[in-house]
PDB file as gemmi writes it, atoms N, CA and C in Angstrom:
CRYST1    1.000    1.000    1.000  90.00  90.00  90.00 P 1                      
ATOM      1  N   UNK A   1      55.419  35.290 -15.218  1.00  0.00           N  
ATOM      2  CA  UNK A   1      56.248  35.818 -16.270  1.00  0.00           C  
ATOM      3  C   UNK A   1      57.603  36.198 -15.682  1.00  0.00           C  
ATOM      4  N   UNK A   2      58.353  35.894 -16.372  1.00  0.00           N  
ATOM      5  CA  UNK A   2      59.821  35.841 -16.126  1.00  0.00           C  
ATOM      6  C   UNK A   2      60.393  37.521 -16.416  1.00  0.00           C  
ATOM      7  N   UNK A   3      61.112  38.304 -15.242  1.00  0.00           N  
ATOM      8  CA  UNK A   3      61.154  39.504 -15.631  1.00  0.00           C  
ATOM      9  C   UNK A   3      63.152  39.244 -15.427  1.00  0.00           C  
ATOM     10  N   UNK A   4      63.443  39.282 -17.189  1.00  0.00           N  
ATOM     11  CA  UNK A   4      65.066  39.619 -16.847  1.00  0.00           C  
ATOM     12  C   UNK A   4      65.895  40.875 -16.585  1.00  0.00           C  
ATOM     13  N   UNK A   5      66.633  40.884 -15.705  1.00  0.00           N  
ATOM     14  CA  UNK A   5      67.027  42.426 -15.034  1.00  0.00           C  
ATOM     15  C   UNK A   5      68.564  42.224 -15.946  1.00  0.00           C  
ATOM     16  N   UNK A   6      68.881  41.392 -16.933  1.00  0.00           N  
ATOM     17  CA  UNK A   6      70.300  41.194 -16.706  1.00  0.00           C  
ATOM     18  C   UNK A   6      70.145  41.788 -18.767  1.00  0.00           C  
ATOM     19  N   UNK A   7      69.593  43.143 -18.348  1.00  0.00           N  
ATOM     20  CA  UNK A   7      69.836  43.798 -20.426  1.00  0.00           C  
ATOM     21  C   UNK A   7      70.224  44.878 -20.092  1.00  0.00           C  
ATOM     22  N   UNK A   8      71.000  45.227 -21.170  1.00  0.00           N  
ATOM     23  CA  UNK A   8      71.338  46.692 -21.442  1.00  0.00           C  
ATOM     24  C   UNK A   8      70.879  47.835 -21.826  1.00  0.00           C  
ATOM     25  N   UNK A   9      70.449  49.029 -20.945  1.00  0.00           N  
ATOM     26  CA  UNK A   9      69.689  49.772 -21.228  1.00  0.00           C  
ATOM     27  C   UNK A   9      70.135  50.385 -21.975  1.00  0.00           C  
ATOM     28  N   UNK A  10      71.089  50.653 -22.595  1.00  0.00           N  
ATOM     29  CA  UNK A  10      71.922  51.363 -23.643  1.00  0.00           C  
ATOM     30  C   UNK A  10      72.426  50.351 -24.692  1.00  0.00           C  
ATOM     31  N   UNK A  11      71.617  50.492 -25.509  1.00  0.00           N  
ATOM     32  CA  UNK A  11      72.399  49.351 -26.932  1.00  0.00           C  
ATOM     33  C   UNK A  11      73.596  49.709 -27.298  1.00  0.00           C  
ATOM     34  N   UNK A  12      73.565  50.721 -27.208  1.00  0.00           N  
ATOM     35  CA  UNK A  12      75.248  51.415 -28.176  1.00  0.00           C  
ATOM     36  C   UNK A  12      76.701  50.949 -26.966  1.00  0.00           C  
ATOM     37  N   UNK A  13      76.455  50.492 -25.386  1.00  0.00           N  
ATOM     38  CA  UNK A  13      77.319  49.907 -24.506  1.00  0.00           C  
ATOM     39  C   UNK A  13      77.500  48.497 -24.570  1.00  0.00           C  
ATOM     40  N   UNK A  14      76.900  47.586 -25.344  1.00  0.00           N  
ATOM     41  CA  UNK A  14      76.719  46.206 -25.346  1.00  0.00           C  
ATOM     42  C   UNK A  14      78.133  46.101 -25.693  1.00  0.00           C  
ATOM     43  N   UNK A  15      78.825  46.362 -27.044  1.00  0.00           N  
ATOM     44  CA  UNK A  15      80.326  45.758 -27.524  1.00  0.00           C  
ATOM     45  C   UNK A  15      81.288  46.172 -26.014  1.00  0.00           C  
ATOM     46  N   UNK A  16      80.869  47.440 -25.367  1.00  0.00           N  
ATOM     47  CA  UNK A  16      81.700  47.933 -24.209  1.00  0.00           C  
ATOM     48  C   UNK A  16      81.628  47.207 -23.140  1.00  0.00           C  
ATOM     49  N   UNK A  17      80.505  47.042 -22.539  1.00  0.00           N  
ATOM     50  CA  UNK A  17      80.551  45.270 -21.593  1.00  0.00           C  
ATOM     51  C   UNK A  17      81.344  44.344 -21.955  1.00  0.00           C  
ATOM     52  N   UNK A  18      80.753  43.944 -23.038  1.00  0.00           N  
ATOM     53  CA  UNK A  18      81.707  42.699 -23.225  1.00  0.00           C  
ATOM     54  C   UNK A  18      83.241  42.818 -23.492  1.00  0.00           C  
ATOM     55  N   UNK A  19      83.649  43.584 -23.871  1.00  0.00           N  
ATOM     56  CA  UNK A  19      84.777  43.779 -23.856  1.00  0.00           C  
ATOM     57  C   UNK A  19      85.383  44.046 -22.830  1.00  0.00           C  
ATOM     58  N   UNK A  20      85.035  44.637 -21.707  1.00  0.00           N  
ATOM     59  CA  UNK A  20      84.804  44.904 -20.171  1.00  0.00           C  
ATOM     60  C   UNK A  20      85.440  43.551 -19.351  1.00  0.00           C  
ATOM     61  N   UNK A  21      84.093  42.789 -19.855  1.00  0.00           N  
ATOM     62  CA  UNK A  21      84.085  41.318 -19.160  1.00  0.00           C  
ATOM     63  C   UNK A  21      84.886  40.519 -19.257  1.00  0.00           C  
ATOM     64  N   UNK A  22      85.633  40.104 -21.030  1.00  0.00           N  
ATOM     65  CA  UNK A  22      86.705  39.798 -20.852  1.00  0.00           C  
ATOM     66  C   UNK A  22      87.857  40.258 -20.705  1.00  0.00           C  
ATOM     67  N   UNK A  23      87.817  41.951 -20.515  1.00  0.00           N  
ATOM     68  CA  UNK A  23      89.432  41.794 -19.667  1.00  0.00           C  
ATOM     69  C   UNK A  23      89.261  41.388 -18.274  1.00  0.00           C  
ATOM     70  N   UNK A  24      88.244  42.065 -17.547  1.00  0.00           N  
ATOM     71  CA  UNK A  24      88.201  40.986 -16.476  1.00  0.00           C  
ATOM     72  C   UNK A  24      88.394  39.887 -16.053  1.00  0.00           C  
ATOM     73  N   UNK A  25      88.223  39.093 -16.841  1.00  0.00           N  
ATOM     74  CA  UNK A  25      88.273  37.528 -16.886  1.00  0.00           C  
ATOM     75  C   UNK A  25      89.445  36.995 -17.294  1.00  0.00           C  
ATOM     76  N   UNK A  26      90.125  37.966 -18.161  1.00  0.00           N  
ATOM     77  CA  UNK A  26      92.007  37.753 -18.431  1.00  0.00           C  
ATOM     78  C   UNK A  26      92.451  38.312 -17.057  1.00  0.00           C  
ATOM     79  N   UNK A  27      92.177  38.998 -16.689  1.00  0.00           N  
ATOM     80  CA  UNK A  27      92.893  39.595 -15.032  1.00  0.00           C  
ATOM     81  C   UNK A  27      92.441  38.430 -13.882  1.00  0.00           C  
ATOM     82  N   UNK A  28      91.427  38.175 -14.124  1.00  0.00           N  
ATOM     83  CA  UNK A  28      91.352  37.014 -12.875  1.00  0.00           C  
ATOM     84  C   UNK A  28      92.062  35.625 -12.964  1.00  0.00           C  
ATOM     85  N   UNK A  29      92.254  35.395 -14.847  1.00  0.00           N  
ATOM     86  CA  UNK A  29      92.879  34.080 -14.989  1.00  0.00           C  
ATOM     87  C   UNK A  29      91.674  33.140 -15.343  1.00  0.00           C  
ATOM     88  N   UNK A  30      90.219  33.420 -15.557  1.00  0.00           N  
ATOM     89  CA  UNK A  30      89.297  32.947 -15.965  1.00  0.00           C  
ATOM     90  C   UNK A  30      88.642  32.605 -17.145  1.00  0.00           C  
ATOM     91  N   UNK A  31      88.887  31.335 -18.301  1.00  0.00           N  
ATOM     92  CA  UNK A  31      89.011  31.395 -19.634  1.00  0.00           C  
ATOM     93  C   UNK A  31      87.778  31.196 -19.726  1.00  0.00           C  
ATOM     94  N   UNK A  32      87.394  32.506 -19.866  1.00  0.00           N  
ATOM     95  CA  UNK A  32      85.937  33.247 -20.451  1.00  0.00           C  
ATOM     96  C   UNK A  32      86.152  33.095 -22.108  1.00  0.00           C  
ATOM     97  N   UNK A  33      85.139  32.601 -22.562  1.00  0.00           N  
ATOM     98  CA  UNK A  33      85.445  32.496 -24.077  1.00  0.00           C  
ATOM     99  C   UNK A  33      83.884  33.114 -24.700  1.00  0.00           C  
ATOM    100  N   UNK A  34      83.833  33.481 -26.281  1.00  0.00           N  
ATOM    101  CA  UNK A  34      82.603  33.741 -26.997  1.00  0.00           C  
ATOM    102  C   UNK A  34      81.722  32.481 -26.708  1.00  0.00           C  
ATOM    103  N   UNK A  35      80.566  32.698 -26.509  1.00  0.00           N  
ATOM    104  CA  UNK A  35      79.439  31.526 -26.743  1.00  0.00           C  
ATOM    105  C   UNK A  35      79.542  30.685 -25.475  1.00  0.00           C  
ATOM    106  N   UNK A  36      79.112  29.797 -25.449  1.00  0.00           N  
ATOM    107  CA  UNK A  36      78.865  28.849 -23.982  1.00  0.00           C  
ATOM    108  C   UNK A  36      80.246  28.668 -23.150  1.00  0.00           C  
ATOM    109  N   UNK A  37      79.901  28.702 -22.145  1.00  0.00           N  
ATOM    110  CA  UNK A  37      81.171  28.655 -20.653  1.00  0.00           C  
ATOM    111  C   UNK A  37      80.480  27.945 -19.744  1.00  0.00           C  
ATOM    112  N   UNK A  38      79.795  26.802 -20.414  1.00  0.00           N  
ATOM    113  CA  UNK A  38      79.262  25.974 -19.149  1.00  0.00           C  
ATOM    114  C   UNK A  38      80.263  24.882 -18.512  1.00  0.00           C  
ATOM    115  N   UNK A  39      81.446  24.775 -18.906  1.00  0.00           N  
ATOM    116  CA  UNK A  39      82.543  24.204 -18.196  1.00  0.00           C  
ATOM    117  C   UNK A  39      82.982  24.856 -16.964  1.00  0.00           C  
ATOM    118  N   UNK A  40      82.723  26.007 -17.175  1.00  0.00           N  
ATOM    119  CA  UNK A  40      82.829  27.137 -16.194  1.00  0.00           C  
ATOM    120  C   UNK A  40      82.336  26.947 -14.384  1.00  0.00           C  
ATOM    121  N   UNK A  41      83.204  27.232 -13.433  1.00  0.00           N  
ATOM    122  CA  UNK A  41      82.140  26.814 -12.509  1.00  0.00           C  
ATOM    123  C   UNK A  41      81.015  28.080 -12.175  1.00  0.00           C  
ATOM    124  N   UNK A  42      80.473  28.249 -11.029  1.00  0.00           N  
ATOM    125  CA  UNK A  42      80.060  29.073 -10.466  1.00  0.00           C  
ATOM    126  C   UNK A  42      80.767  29.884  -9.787  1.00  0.00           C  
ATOM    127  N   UNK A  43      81.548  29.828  -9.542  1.00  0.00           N  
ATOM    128  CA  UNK A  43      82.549  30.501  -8.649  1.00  0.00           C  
ATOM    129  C   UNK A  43      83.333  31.521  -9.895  1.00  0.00           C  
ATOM    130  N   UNK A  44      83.704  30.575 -10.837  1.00  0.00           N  
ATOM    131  CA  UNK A  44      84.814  31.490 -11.594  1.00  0.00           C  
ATOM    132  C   UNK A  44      83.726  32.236 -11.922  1.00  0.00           C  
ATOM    133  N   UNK A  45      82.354  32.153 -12.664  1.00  0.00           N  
ATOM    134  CA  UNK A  45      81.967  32.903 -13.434  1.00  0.00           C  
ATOM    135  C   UNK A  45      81.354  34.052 -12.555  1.00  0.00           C  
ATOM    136  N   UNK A  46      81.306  33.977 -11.194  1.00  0.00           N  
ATOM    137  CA  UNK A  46      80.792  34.682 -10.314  1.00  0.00           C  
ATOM    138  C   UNK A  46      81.712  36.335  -9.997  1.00  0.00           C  
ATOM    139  N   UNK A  47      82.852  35.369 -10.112  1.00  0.00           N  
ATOM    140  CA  UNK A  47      84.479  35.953  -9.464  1.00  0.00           C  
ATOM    141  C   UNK A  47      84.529  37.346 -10.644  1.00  0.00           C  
ATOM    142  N   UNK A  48      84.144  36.974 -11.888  1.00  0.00           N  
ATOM    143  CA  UNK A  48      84.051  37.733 -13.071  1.00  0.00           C  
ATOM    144  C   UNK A  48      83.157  39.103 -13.049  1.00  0.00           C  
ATOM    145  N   UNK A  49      81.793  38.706 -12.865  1.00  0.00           N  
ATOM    146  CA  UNK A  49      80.959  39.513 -12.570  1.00  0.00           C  
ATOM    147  C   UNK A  49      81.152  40.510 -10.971  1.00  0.00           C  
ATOM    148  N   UNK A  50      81.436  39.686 -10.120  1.00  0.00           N  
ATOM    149  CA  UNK A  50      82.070  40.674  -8.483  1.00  0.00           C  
ATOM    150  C   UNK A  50      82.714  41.195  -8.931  1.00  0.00           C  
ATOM    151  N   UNK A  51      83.676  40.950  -9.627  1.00  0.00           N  
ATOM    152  CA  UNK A  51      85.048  41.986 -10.314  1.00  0.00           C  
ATOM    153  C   UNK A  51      84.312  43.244 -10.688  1.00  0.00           C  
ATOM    154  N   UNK A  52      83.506  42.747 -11.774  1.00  0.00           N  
ATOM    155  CA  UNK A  52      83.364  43.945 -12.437  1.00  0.00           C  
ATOM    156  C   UNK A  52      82.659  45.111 -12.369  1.00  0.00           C  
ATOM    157  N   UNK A  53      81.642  44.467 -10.878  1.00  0.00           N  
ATOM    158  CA  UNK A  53      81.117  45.671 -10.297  1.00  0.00           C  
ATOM    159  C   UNK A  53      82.068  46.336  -9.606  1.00  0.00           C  
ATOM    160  N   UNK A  54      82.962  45.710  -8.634  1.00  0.00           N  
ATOM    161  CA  UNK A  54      84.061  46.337  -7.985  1.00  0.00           C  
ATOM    162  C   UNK A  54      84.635  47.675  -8.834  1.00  0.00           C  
ATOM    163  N   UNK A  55      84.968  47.299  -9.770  1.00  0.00           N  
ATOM    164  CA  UNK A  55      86.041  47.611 -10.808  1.00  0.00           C  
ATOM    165  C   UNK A  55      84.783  49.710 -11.123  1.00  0.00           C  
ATOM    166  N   UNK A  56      83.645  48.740 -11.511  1.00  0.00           N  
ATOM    167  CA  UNK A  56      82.719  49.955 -11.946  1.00  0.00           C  
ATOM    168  C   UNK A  56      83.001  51.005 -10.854  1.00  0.00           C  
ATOM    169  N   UNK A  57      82.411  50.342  -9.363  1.00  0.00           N  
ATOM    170  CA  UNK A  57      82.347  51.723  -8.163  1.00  0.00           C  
ATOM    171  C   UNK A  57      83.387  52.079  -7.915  1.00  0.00           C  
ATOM    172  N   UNK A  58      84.518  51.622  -8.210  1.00  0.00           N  
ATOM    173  CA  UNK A  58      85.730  52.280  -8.147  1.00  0.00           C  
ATOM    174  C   UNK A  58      85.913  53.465  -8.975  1.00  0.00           C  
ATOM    175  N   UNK A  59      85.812  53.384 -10.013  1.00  0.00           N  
ATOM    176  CA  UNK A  59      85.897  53.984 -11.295  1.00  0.00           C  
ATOM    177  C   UNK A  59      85.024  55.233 -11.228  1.00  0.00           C  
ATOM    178  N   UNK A  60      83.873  54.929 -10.552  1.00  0.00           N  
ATOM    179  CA  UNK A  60      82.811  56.065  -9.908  1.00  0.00           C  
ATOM    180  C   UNK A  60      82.837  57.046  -9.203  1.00  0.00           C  
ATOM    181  N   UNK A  61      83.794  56.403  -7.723  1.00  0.00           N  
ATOM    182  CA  UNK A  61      84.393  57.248  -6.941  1.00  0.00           C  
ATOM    183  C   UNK A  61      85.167  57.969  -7.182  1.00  0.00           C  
ATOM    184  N   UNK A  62      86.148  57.351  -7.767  1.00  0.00           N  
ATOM    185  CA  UNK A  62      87.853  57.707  -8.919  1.00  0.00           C  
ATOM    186  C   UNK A  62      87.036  59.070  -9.399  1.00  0.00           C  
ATOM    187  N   UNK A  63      85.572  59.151 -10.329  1.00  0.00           N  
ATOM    188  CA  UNK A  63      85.418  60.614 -10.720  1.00  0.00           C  
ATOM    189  C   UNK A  63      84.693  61.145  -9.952  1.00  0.00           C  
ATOM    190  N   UNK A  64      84.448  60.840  -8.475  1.00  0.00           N  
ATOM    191  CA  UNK A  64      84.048  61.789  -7.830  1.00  0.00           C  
ATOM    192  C   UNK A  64      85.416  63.169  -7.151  1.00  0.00           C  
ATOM    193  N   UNK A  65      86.060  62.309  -6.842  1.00  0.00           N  
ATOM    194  CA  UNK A  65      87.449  63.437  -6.360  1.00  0.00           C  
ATOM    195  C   UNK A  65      87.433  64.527  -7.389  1.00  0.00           C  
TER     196      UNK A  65                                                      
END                                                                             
């Protein structure tokens, strides 16, 4: 059985990800679009997601000071 790690434990953050994701993806220059991005390589769509953890622990630390 297939266990997916990739859901949102908070329903009410889903519109906030995604909205997340594509500014990310406007900042990298990566035309992330609604619905399928299988033109997409691996790399760009990778580059998207590294971002956006980056972006999170930053943001983490940022409220630790």
């Amino acid at each position: 059985m297939a266990n997916n790690r990739n859901r949102v434990l908070v329903p009410e953050a889903k519109e906030g990800l995604s909205k997340f994701k594509f500014e990310t993806a406007r900042e990298l220059g990566v035309d992330l679009k609604q619905g399928y991005n299988g033109d997409l390589t691996s790399r760009e769509n990778g580059s998207v997601g590294g971002y956006m953890v980056k972006k999170m622990i930053e943001s983490y630390e940022n409220g630790l000071k």
